[in-house]
C-alpha positions in Angstrom: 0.0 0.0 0.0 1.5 3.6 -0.8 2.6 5.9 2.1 -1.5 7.8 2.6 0.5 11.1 1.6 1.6 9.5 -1.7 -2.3 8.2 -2.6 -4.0 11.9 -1.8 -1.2 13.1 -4.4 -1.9 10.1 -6.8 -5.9 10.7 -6.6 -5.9 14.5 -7.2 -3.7 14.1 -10.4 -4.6 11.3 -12.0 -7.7 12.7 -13.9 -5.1 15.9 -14.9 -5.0 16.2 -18.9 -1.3 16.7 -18.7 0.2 18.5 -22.6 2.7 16.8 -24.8 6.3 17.1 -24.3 6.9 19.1 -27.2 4.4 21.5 -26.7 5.8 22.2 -23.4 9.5 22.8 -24.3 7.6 25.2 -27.6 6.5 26.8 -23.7 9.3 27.4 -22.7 11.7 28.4 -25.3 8.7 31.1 -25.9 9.6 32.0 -21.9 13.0 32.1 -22.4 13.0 34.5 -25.5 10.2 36.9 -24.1 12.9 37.3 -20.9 15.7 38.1 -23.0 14.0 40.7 -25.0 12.5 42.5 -21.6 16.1 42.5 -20.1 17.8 43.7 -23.3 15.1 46.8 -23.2 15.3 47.4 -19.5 19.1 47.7 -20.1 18.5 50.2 -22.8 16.1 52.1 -21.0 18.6 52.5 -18.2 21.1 53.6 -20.8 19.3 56.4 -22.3 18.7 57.5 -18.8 21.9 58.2 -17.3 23.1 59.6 -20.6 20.7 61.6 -20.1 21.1 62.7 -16.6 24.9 63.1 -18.2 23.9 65.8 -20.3 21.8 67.6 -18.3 24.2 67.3 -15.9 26.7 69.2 -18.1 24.2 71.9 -19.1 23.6 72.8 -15.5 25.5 76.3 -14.1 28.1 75.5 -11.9 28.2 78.0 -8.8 31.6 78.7 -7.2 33.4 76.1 -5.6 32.0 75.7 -1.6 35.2 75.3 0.9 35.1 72.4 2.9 34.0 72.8 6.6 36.8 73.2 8.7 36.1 71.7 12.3 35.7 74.9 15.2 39.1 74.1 17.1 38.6 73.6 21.1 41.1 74.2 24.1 44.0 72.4 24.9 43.9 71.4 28.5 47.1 71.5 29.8 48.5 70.8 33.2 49.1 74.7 34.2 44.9 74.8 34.0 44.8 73.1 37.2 44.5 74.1 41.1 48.0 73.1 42.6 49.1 71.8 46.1 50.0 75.4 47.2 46.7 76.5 46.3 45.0 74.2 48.5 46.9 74.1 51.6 49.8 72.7 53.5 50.7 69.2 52.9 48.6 68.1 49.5 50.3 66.5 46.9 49.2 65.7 43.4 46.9 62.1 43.3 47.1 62.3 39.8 45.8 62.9 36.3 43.4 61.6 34.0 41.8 62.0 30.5 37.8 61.7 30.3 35.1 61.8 28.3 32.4 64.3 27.7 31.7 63.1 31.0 30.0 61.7 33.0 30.0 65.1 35.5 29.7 64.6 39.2 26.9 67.0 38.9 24.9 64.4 36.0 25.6 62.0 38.6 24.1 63.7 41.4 21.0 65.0 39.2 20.8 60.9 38.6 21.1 60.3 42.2 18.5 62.9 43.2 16.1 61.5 40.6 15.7 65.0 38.6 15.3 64.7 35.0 18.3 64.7 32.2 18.3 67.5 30.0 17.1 67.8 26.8 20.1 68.4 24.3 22.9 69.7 26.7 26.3 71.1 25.1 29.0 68.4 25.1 32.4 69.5 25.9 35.5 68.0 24.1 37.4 65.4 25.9 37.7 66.3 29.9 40.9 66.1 32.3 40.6 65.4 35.7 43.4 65.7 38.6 43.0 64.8 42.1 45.2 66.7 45.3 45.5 65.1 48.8 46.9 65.3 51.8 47.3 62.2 54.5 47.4 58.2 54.2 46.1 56.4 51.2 43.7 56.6 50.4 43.5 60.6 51.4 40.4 61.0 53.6 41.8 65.0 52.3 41.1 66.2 48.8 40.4 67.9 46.1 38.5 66.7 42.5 38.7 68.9 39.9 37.7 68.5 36.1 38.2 70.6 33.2 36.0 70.4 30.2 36.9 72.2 26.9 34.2 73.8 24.5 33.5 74.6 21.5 32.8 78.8 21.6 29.8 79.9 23.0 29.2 76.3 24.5 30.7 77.0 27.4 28.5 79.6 28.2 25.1 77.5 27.5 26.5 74.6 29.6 26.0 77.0 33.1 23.0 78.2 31.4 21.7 74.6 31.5 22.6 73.6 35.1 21.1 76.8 36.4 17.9 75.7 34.6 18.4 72.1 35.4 18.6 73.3 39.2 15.2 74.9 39.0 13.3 72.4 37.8 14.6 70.1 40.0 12.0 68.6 42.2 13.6 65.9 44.5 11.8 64.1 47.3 12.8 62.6 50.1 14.2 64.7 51.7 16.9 65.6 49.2 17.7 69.1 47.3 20.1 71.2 45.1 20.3 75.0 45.6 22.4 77.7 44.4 24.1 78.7 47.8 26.7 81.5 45.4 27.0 82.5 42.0 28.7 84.9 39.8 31.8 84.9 42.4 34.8 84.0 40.0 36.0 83.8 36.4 33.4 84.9 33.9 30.7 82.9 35.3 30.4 80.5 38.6 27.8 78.6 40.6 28.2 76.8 43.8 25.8 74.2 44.4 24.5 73.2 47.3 23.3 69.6 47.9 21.4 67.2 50.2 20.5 63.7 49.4 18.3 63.2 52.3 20.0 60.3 53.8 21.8 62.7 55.9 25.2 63.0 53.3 25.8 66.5 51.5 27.9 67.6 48.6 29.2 70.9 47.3 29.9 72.0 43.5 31.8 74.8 42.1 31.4 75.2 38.6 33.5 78.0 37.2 33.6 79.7 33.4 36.5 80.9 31.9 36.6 81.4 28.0 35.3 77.9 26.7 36.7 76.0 29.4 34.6 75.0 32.7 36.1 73.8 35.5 33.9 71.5 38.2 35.7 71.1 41.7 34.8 69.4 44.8 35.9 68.5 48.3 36.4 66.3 51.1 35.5 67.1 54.3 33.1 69.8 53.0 34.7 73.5 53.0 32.6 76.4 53.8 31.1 78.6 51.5 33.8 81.3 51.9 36.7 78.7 51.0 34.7 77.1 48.4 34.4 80.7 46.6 38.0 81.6 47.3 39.1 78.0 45.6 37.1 78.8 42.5 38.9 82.2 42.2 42.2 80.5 42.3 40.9 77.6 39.6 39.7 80.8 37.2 42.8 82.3 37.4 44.4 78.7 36.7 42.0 78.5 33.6 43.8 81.4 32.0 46.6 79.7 31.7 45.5 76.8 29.7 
């Protein structure tokens, strides 16, 4: 008995009127010639079109030449664009230096950690330096965190225009918040922020404007208010030298 598969096949063929074998190659070479001649005047076709498009290509006016666009250059970071032991105090010594990204910046971070939304489109800076200055045993419960961030011009100014504006919508609960304690107290622009997360722990930012470079500086043990301002004054005047 064939496979039941096999049968249903067999059954709904076998009353087919099938055509002879010549009559079906006559088919096919009648296929095969049709497909020739509709390729052969497709390739024409395409042909006359890009000589076409040639010509009118060569007929068109031709403006003046446009000059590439050359890349806005940014900063150079260099090391003499950073606070020093002698600014901070007695006893620090350099922790180190490191190249960044665009970021992350402590102040993204905190925004994160306070649950305040990101903004929009902010300005990205170039690639950031940080440098770290401490005083005491490893690791130094004393120091100072400071990064640089180069801009592009006129980005530099729109970067503290957007974490003033980032700080007023901010809305955090739990008992945390972000204030502007100082601003406008160094360089050509400055903001220290003020910040509790609500678990009892705080944090202080100085941001500070010079040219197209910002700097962003912070401390530990927290400084007051007076020494925080008097540390950005001394990073703007670092900033010139860049």
């Amino acid at each position: 008995m064939p496979e039941p598969m096999f049968q249903t096949l067999f059954d709904a063929t076998g009353a087919l009127a099938w055509a002879p074998v010549d009559a079906i190659r006559e088919r096919a070479r009648r296929r095969a010639r049709r497909a020739v001649v509709a390729t052969a005047a497709t390739a024409m076709l395409a042909v006359g079109l890009i000589a076409a498009g040639v010509a009118a290509t060569r007929n068109v006016h031709r403006g003046p030449p446009v000059a590439p666009l050359t890349p806005t250059p940014v900063v150079t970071v260099t090391d003499d664009g950073f606070l020093r032991p002698e600014d901070i105090g007695t006893g620090y010594r350099e922790l180190g230096f490191e190249d960044e990204t665009s970021g992350p910046w402590t102040f993204h971070f905190t925004m994160s950690m306070l649950n305040c939304p990101p903004a929009q489109t902010p300005p990205m800076p170039d690639i950031a330096r940080a440098r770290s200055l401490g005083r005491g045993t490893r690791p130094a419960e004393d120091h100072v965190v400071q990064y640089i961030f180069p801009y592009r011009p006129g980005d530099a100014d729109r970067s503290l225009a957007d974490v003033r504006a980032r700080v007023a919508a901010c809305r955090p609960g739990n008992g945390g918040s972000i204030t502007i304690g100082a601003e406008r107290f160094a360089g050509q622009d400055s903001l220290l922020l003020v910040v509790h997360f609500g678990d009892g722990s705080t944090l202080t930012l100085v941001h500070v404007r010079q040219g197209d470079l910002v700097t962003e500086l912070w401390a530990k043990p927290e400084r007051s208010v007076a020494e925080y301002q008097e540390l950005g004054r001394t990073a703007a005047l670092r900033l010139c030298q860049c």
